[in-house]
C-alpha positions as a LaTeX table, in Angstrom:
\begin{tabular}{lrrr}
\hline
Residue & $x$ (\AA) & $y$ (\AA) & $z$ (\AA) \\
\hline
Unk1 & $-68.95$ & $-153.79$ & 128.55 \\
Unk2 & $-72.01$ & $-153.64$ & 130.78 \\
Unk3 & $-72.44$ & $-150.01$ & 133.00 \\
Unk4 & $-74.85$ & $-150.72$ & 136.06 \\
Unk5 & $-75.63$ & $-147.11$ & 138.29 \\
Unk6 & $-75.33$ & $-147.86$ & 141.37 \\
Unk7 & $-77.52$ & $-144.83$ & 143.09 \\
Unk8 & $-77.52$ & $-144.16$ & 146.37 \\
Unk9 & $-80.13$ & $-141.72$ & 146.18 \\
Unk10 & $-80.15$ & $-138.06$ & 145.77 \\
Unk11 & $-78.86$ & $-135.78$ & 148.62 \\
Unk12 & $-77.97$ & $-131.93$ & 149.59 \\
Unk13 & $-74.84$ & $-130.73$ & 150.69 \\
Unk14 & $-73.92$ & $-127.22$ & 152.12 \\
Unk15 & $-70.95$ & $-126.00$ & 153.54 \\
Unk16 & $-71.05$ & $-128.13$ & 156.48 \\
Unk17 & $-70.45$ & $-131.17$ & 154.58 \\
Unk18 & $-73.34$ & $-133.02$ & 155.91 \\
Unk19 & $-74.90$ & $-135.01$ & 152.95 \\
Unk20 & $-78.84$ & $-134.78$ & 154.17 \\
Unk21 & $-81.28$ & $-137.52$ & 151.43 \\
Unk22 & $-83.32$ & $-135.25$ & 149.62 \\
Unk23 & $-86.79$ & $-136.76$ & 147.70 \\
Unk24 & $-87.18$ & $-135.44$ & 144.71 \\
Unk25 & $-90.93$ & $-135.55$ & 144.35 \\
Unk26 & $-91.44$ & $-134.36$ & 148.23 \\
Unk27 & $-88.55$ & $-132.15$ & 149.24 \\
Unk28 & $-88.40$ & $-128.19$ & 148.38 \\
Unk29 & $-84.42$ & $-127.26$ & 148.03 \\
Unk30 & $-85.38$ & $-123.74$ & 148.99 \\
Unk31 & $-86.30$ & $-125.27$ & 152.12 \\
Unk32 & $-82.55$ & $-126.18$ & 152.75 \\
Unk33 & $-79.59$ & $-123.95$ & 154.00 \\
Unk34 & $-78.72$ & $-121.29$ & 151.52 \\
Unk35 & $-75.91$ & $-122.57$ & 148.60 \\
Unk36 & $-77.09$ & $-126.25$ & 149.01 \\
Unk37 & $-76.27$ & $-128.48$ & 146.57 \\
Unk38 & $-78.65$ & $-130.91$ & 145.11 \\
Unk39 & $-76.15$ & $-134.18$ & 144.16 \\
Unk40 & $-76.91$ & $-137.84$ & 143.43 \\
Unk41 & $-74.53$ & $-140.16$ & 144.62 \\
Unk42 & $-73.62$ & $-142.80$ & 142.28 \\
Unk43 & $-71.13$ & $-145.28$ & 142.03 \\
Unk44 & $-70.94$ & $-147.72$ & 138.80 \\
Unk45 & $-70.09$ & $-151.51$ & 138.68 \\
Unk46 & $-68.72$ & $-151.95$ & 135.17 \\
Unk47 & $-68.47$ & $-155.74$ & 134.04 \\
Unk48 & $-65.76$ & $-156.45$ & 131.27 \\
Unk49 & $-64.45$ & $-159.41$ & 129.67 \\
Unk50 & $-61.56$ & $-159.63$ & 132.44 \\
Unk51 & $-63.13$ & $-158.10$ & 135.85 \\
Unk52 & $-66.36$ & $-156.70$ & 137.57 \\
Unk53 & $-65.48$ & $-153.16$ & 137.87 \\
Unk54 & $-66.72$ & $-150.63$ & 140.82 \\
Unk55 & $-65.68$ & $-147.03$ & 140.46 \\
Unk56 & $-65.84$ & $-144.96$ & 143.68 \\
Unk57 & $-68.15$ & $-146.30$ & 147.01 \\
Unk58 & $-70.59$ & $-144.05$ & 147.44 \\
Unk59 & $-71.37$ & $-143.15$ & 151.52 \\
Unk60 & $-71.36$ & $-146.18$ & 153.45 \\
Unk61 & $-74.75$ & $-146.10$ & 154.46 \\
Unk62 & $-76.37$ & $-148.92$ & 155.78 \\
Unk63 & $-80.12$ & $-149.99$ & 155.43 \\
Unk64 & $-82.83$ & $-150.86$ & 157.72 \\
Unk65 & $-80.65$ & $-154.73$ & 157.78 \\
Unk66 & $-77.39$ & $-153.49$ & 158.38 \\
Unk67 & $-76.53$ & $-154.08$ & 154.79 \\
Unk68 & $-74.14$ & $-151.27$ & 152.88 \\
Unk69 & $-75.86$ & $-149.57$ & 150.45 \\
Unk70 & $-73.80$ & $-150.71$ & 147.91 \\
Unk71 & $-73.55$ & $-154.10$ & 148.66 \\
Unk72 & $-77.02$ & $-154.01$ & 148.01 \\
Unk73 & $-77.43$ & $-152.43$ & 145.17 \\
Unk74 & $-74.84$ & $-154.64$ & 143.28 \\
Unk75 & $-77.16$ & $-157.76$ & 145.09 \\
Unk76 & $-79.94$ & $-156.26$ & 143.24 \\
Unk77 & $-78.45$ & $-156.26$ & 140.18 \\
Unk78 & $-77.25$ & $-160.08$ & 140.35 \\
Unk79 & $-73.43$ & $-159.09$ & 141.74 \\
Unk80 & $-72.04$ & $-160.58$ & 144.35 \\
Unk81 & $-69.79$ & $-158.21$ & 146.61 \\
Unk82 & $-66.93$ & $-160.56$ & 146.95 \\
Unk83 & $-67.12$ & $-161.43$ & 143.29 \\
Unk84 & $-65.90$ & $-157.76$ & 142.50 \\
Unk85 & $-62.62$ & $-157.98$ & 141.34 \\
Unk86 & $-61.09$ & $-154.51$ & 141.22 \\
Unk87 & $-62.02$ & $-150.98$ & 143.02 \\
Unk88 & $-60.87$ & $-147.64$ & 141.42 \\
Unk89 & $-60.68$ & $-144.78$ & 143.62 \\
Unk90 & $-60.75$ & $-141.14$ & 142.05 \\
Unk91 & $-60.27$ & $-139.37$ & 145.14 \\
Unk92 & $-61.29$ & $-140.19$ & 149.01 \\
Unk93 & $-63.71$ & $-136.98$ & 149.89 \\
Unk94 & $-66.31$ & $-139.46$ & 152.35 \\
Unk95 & $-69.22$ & $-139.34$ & 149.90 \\
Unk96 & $-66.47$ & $-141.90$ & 147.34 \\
Unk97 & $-65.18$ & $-143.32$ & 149.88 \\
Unk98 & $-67.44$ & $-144.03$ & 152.35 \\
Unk99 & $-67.92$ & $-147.92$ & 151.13 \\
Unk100 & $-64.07$ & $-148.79$ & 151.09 \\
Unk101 & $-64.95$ & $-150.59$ & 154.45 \\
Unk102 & $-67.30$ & $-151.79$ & 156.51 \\
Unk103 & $-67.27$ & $-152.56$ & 160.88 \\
Unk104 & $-67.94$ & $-156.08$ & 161.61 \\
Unk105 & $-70.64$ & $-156.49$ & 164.32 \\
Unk106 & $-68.96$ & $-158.76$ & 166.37 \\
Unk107 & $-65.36$ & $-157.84$ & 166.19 \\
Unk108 & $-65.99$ & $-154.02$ & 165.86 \\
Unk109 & $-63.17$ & $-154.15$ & 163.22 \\
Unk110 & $-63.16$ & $-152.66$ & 160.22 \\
Unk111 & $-62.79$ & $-154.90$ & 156.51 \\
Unk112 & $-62.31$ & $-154.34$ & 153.33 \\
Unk113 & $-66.10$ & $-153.91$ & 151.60 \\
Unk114 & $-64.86$ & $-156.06$ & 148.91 \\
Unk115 & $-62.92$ & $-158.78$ & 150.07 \\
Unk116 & $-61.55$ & $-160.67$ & 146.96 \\
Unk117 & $-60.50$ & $-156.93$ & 145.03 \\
Unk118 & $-57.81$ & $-154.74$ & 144.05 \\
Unk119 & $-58.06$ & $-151.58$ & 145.49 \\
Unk120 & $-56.13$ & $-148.59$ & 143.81 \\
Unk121 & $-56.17$ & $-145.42$ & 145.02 \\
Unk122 & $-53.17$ & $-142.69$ & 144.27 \\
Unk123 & $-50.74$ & $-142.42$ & 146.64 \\
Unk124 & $-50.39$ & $-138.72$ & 147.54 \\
Unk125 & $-54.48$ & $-138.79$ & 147.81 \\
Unk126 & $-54.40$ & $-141.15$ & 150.19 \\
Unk127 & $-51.26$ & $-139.38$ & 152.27 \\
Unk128 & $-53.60$ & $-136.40$ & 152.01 \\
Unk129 & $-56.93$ & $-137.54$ & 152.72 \\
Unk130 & $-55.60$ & $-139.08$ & 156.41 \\
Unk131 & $-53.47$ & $-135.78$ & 157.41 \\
Unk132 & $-56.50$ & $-133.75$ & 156.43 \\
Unk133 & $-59.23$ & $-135.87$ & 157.72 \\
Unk134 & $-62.87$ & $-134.28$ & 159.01 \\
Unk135 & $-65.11$ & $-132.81$ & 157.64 \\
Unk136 & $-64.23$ & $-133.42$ & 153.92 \\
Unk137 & $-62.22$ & $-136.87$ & 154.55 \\
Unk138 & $-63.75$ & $-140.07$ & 157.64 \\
Unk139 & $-60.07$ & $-142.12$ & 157.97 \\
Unk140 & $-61.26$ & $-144.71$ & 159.33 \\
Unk141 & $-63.66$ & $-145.28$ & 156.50 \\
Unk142 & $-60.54$ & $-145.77$ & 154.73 \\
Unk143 & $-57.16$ & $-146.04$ & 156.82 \\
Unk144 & $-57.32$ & $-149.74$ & 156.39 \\
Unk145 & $-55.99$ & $-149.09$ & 152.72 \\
Unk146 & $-52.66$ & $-148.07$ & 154.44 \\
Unk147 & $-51.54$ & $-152.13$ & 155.19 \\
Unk148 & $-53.58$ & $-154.06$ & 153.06 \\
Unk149 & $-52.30$ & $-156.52$ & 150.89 \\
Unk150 & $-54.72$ & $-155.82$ & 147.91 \\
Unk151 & $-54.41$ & $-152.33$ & 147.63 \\
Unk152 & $-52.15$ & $-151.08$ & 144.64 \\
Unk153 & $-50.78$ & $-147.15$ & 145.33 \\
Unk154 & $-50.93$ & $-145.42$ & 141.91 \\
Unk155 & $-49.02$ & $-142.40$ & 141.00 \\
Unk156 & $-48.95$ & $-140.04$ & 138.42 \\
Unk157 & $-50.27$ & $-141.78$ & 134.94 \\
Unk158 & $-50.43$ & $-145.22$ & 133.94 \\
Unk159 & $-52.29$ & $-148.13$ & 133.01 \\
Unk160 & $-53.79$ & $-151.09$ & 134.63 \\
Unk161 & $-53.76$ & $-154.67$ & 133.09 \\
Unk162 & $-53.27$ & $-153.21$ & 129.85 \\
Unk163 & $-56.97$ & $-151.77$ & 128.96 \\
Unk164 & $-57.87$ & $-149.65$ & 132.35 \\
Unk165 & $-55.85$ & $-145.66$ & 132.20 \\
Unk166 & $-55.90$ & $-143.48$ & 134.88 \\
Unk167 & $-54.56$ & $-140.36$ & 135.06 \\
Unk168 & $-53.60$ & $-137.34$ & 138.19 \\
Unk169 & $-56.27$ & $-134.19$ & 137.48 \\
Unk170 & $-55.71$ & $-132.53$ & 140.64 \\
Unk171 & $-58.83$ & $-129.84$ & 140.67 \\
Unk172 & $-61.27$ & $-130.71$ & 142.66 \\
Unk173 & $-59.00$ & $-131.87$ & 144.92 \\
Unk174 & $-55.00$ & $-131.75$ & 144.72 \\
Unk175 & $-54.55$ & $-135.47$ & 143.88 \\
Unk176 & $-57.98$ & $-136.48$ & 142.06 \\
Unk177 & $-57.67$ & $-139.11$ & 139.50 \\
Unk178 & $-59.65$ & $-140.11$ & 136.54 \\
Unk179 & $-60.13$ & $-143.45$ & 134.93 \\
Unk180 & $-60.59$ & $-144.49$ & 130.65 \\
Unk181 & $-61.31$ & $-148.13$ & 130.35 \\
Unk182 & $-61.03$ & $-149.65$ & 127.18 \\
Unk183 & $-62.75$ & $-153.07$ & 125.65 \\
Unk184 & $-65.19$ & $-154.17$ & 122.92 \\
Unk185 & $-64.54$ & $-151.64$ & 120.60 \\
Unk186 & $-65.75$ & $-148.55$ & 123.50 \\
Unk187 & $-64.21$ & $-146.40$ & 125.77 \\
Unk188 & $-65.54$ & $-145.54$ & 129.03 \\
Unk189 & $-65.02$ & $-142.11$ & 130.86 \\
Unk190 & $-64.90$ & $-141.17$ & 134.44 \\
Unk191 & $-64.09$ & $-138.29$ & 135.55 \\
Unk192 & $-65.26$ & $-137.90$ & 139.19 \\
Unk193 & $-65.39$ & $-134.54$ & 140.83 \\
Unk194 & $-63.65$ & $-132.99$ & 138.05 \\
Unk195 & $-67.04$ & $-133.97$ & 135.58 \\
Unk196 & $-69.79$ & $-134.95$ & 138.14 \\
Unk197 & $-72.72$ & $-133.81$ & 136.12 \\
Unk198 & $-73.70$ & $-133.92$ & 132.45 \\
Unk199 & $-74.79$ & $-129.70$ & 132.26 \\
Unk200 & $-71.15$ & $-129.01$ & 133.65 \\
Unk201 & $-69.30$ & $-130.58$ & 130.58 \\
Unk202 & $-71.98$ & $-128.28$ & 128.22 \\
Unk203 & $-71.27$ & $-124.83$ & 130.10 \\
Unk204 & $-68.45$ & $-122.80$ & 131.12 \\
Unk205 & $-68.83$ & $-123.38$ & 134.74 \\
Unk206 & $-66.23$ & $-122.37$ & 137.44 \\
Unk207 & $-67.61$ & $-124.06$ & 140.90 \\
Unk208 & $-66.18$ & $-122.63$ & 144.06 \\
Unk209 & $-65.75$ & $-125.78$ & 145.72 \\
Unk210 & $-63.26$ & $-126.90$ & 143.85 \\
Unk211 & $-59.73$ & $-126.88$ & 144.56 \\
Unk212 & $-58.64$ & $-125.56$ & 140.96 \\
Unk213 & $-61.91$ & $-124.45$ & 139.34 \\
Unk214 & $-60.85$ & $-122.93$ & 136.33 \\
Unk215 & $-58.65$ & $-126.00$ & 135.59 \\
Unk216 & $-61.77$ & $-128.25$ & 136.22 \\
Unk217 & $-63.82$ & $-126.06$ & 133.61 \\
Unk218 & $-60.67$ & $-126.30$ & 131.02 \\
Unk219 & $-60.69$ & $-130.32$ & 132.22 \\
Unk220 & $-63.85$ & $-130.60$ & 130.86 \\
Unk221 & $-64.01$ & $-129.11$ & 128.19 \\
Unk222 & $-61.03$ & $-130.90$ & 126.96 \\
Unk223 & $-62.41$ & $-134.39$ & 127.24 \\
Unk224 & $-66.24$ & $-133.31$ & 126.23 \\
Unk225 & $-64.05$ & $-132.23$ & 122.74 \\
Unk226 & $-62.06$ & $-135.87$ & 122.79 \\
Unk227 & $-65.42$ & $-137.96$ & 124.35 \\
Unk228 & $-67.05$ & $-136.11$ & 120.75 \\
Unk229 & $-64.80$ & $-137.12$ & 118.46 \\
Unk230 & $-63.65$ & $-140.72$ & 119.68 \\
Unk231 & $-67.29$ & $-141.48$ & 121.44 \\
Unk232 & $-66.53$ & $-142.37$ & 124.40 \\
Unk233 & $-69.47$ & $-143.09$ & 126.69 \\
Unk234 & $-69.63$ & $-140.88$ & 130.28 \\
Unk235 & $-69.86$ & $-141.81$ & 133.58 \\
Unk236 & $-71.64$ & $-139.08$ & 136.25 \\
Unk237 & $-71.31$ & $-139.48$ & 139.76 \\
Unk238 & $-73.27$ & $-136.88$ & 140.90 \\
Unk239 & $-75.82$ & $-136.74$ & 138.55 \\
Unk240 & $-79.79$ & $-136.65$ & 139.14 \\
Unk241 & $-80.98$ & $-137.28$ & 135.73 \\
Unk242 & $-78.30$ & $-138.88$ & 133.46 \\
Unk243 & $-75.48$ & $-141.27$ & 134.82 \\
Unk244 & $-74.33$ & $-142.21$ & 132.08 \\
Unk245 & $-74.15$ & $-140.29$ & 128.36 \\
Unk246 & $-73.11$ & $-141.66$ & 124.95 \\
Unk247 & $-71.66$ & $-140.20$ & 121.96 \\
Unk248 & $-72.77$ & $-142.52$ & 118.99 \\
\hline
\end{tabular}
């Protein structure tokens, strides 16, 4: 299986929720609101032997052409958007979900991002994520998974064409999923919110933010045992320096 980052770029978040781009080599953090975080924001297109693979959709950003963000970024790496053939969702907090869809200029109506995919998303996250809504949760970024044809409502555990698990965490958030694909002899872990950054699965770390810290820290500590002894290969979202870690 083939892992391709998808990075958005690196960005600070405070209570407020705004996510404001931060340059690494030009920005001072200390220069920010007090209890910023620093986050990347990183998607990943996985390509198996049966589907091209995009975990989570980053913010929905445009660039300077009106392109999303991570449309371009899988154009970049020789994917076509509409040749994506399945989107996992781990939770819908804006900065994952942002990319579900996109506002066509002339109609002004909102598509799905990718138009030939299977979205799946949890059920009760979904339920949640529109009754909540702003700041945490944009519906409208993701509403349209409510009546679409492609999207698949997951709940509880299961499995998905026989080689992709997903299991309810709860956590970060009260109906966060995870997601273990399977193929070519390796496992691939991602955990979201739960395990956004390498350092977290290394340290005892209870983060405020989350809905269920403790749980997250027990979470992780959990699969960094498991990832060890069947080395599995892991997937961070939100991390600046290493996306993706390997146990050989």
């Amino acid at each position: 299986m083939k892992i391709i980052p998808l990075s958005e770029g690196a960005f600070t978040v405070d209570k407020t929720k705004q996510f404001v781009p931060f340059v690494l080599n030009k920005d001072d953090l200390q220069q920010r609101p007090i209890g910023s975080l620093l986050v990347e924001i990183q998607p990943f297109a996985i390509i198996t032997s049966k589907d091209i693979l995009v975990i989570d959709t980053g913010l929905g950003f445009t660039n300077d052409n009106g392109i999303l963000q991570i449309h371009q970024n899988l154009l970049d790496n020789g994917i076509d958007p509409a040749d994506v053939t399945k989107v996992l969702l781990s939770h819908l907090h804006k900065d994952h979900s942002g990319g579900i869809s996109k506002e066509e200029i002339l109609s002004k109506q909102r598509t799905l991002s990718f138009p030939k995919a299977t979205y799946y998303v949890n059920k009760d996250e979904l339920n949640f994520a529109l009754s909540t809504g702003k700041p945490s949760f944009i519906p409208e970024d993701f509403s349209i998974l409510q009546n679409a044809e492609q999207v698949r409502l997951t709940e509880g555990n299961g499995t998905i064409d026989g080689y992709i698990d997903y299991e309810v965490t709860g956590a970060h958030s009260p109906y966060h999923q995870v997601f273990k694909i399977n193929g070519d002899g390796q496992t691939i872990f991602f955990g979201g919110d739960v395990a956004p950054q390498l350092q977290q699965m290394k340290n005892r770390f209870i983060a405020k933010y989350d809905y269920d810290g403790k749980k997250c820290m027990e979470l992780r500590q959990q699969w960094w045992q498991q990832g060890q002894q069947d080395k599995w290969t892991f997937l961070f979202y939100h991390d600046i320096k290493s996306p993706v870690f390997s146990f050989k």
